[in-house]
ZAMARGU-4260 file (C-alpha; in steps of 0.2 Angstrom, whole numbers, plus 5000, padded with zeros to 4 digits):
<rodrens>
0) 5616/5082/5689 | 5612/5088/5672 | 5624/5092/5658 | 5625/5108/5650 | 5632/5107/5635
5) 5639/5120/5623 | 5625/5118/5610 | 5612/5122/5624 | 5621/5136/5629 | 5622/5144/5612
10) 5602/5138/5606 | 5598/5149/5623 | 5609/5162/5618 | 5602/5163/5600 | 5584/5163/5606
15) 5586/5178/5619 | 5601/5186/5615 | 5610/5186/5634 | 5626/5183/5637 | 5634/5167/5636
20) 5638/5166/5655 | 5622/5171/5660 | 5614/5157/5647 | 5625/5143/5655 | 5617/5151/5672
25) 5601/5150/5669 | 5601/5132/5661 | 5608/5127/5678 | 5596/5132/5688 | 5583/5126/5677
30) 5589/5108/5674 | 5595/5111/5659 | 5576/5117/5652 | 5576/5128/5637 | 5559/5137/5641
35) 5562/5137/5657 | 5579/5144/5657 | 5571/5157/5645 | 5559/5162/5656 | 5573/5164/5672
40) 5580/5176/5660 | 5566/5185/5658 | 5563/5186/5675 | 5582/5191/5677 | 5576/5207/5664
45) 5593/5199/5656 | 5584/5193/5639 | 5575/5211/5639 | 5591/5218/5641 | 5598/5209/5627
50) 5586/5216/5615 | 5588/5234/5619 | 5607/5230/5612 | 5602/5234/5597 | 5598/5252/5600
55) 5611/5267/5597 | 5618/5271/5615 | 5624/5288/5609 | 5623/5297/5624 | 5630/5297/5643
60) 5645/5302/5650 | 5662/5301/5653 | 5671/5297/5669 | 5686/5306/5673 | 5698/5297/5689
65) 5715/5303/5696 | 5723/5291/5709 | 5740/5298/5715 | 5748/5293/5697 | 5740/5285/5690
70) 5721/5290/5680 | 5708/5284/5669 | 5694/5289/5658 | 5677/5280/5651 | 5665/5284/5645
75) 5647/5273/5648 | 5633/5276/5635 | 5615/5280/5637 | 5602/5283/5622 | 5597/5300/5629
80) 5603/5314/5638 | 5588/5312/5650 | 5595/5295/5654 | 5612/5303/5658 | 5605/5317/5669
85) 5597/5301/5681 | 5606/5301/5699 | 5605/5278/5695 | 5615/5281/5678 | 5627/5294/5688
90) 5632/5282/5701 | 5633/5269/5688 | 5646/5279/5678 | 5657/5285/5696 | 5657/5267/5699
95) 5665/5261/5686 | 5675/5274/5683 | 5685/5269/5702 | 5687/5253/5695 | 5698/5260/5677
100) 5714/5263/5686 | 5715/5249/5692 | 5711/5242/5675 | 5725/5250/5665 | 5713/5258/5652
105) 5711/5238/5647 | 5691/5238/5643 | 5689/5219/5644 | 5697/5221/5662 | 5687/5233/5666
110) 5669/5223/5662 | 5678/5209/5671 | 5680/5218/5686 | 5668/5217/5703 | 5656/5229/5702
115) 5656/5237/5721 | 5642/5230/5733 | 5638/5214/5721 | 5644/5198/5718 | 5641/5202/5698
120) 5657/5208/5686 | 5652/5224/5677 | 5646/5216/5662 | 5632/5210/5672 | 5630/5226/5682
125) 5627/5234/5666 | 5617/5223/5658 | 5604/5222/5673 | 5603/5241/5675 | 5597/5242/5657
130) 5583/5232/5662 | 5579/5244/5676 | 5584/5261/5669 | 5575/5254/5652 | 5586/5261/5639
135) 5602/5254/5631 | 5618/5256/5641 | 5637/5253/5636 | 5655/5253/5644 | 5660/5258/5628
140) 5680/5263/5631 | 5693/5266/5642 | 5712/5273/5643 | 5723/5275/5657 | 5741/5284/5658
145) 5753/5285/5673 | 5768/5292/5678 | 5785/5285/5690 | 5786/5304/5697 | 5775/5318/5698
150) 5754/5321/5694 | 5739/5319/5684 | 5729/5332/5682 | 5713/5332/5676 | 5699/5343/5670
155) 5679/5340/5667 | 5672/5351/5652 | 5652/5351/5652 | 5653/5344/5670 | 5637/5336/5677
160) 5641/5330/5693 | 5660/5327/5704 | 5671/5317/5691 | 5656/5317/5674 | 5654/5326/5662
165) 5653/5327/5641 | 5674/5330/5639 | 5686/5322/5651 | 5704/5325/5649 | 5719/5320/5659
170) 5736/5324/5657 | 5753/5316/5666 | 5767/5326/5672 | 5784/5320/5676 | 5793/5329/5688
175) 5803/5332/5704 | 5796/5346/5707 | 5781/5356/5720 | 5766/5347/5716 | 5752/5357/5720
180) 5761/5369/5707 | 5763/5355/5694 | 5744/5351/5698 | 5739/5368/5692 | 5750/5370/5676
185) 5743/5353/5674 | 5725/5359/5676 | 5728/5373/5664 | 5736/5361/5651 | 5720/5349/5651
190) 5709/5365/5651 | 5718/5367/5635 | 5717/5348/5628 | 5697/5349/5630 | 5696/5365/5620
195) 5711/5363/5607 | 5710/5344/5603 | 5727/5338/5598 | 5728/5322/5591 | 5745/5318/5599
200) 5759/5325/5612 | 5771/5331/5596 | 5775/5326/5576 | 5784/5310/5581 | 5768/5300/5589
205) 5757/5305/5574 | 5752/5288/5566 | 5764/5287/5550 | 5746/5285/5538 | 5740/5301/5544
210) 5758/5308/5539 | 5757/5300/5525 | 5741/5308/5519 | 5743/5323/5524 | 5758/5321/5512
215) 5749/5314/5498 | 5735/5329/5500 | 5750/5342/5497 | 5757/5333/5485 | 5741/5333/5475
220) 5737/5352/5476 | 5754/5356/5471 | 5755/5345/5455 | 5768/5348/5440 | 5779/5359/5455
225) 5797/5354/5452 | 5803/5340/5463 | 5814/5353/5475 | 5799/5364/5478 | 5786/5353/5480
230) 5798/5345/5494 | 5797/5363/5503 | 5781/5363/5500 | 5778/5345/5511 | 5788/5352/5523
235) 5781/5369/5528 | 5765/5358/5525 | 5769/5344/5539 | 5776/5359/5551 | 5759/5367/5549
240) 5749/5353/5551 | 5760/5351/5569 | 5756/5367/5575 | 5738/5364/5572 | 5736/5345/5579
245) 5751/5343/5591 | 5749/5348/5610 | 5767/5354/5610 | 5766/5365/5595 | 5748/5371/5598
250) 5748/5390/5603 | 5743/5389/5621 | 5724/5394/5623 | 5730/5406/5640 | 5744/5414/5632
255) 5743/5413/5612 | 5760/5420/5611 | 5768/5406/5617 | 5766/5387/5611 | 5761/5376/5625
260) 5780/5368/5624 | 5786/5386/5629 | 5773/5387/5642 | 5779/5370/5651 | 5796/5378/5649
265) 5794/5393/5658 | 5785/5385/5671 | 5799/5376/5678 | 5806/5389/5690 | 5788/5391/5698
270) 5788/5371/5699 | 5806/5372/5703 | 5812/5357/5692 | 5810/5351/5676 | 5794/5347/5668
275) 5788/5334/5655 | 5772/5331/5648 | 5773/5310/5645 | 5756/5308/5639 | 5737/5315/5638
280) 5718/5306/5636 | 5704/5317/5630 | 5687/5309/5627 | 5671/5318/5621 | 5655/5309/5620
285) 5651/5301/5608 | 5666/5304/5597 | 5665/5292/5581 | 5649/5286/5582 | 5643/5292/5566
290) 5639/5275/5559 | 5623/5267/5554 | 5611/5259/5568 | 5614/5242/5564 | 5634/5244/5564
295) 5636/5254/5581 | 5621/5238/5587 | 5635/5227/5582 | 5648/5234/5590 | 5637/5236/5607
300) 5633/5219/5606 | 5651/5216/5606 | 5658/5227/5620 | 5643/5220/5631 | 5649/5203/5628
305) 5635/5198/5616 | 5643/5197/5598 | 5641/5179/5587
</rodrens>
């Protein structure tokens, strides 16, 4: 039997750009033949899938899935909104999106995991649906949140199809109380998320850099202040900052005279228990990719399992 060695694995590699595993593949069946294993790639359409990497996947959609308490988002890039709108791309998305949960919102998990009705992990999947589809595709990110008692809700913004859409958001409740009540508070609160887009549940999650900006902004506007105001000043500063980026402190976009905290609050005797928001996820499409081509190509090649 021929030896494949690491070397010839990564010479294939470098001449077609495929994945590793698929490279040690394809010199097995082949003998351990360069061109020849180049050529099974080709007929794989995993060589012609590697070089489409390269292209901004930009597009696509995001997959929202709910399963009892536990629920997961991704979202699966496509060059174009064409691409997205195809029933094959759709399926692809739904697919993978029943596997997150299980998953954990852990991406390389997720591309490990058996993609339904094959014998190939997601990766692959993924990689050979580019070939057919013809445009560059990406599992690009996942996130999962969970809860010991009580739901998750979700809501689709820009739906497309069951599940897909351009803004998934998902929300954990905790609580003992009626559930198909909690759903629907839970409903409104993420119907809330896609349109207000907090960047964490209060003050206290907020990465301590983005305080300590925030800080350094007001600081700066308010040079040669004596030390006693300018500390007023960070203050009332930070406390606005809340009430414009924290779910909690948000003013609730159903009842803008309440913050969303007082809206839980009050709808504790309708749910008839106490009520707790653990944690939320809200994905739009395509969020931070602003970068140059050959940077996001980079970072596909990575997620798709084809970085150097």
């Amino acid at each position: 039997m021929t030896t494949i060695t690491a070397a010839d694995v990564k010479k294939l590699r470098d001449m077609t750009g495929a994945g590793m595993m698929d490279c040690k593949t394809a010199l097995t069946e082949t003998n351990g033949d360069i061109e020849a294993a180049v050529d099974w790639l080709r007929k794989k359409g995993l060589s012609k899938a590697a070089k489409k990497s390269g292209r901004i996947a930009a597009d696509g959609l995001i997959g929202v899935v709910a399963k009892g308490r536990v629920g997961a988002v991704v979202e699966v890039n496509s060059e174009t909104d064409f691409v997205a709108r195809n029933e094959q791309f759709q399926t692809l998305v739904r697919d993978i999106t029943g596997l997150a949960a299980d998953a954990g919102g852990d991406l390389k998990k997720l591309l490990s995991a058996t993609y339904p009705g094959t014998k190939n992990n997601v990766e692959t999947h993924v990689q050979e649906m580019v070939a057919t589809i013809g445009e560059n595709m990406t599992v690009r990110r996942t996130s999962a949140v969970s809860v010991k008692e009580g739901v998750i809700a979700d809501y689709i913004h820009n739906r497309v199809a069951d599940g897909l859409g351009k803004i998934g958001v998902l929300v954990a409740l905790e609580s003992a109380g009626d559930e198909p009540t909690l759903f629907e508070l839970g409903r409104q609160i993420a119907m809330h998320i896609a349109a207000a887009s907090p960047v964490s549940l209060d003050i206290d999650a907020v990465p301590a850099d983005v305080i300590e900006r925030e800080k350094a902004i007001l600081a700066e506007k308010n040079q040669g202040k004596k030390p006693e105001v300018l500390e007023k000043i960070i203050s009332g500063g930070i406390k606005a900052f809340a009430k414009e980026n924290c779910l909690l402190e948000q003013q609730y976009i159903h009842d803008t005279s309440k913050t969303v905290a007082q809206a839980v609050k009050e709808a504790e005797s309708r749910v008839g228990s106490a009520v707790k928001i653990t944690g939320f996820i809200r994905y739009a499409l395509g969020e931070g990719i602003d970068k140059k081509e050959e940077d996001f190509g980079e970072e596909v090649r990575k997620l798709a399992g084809g970085g150097r």
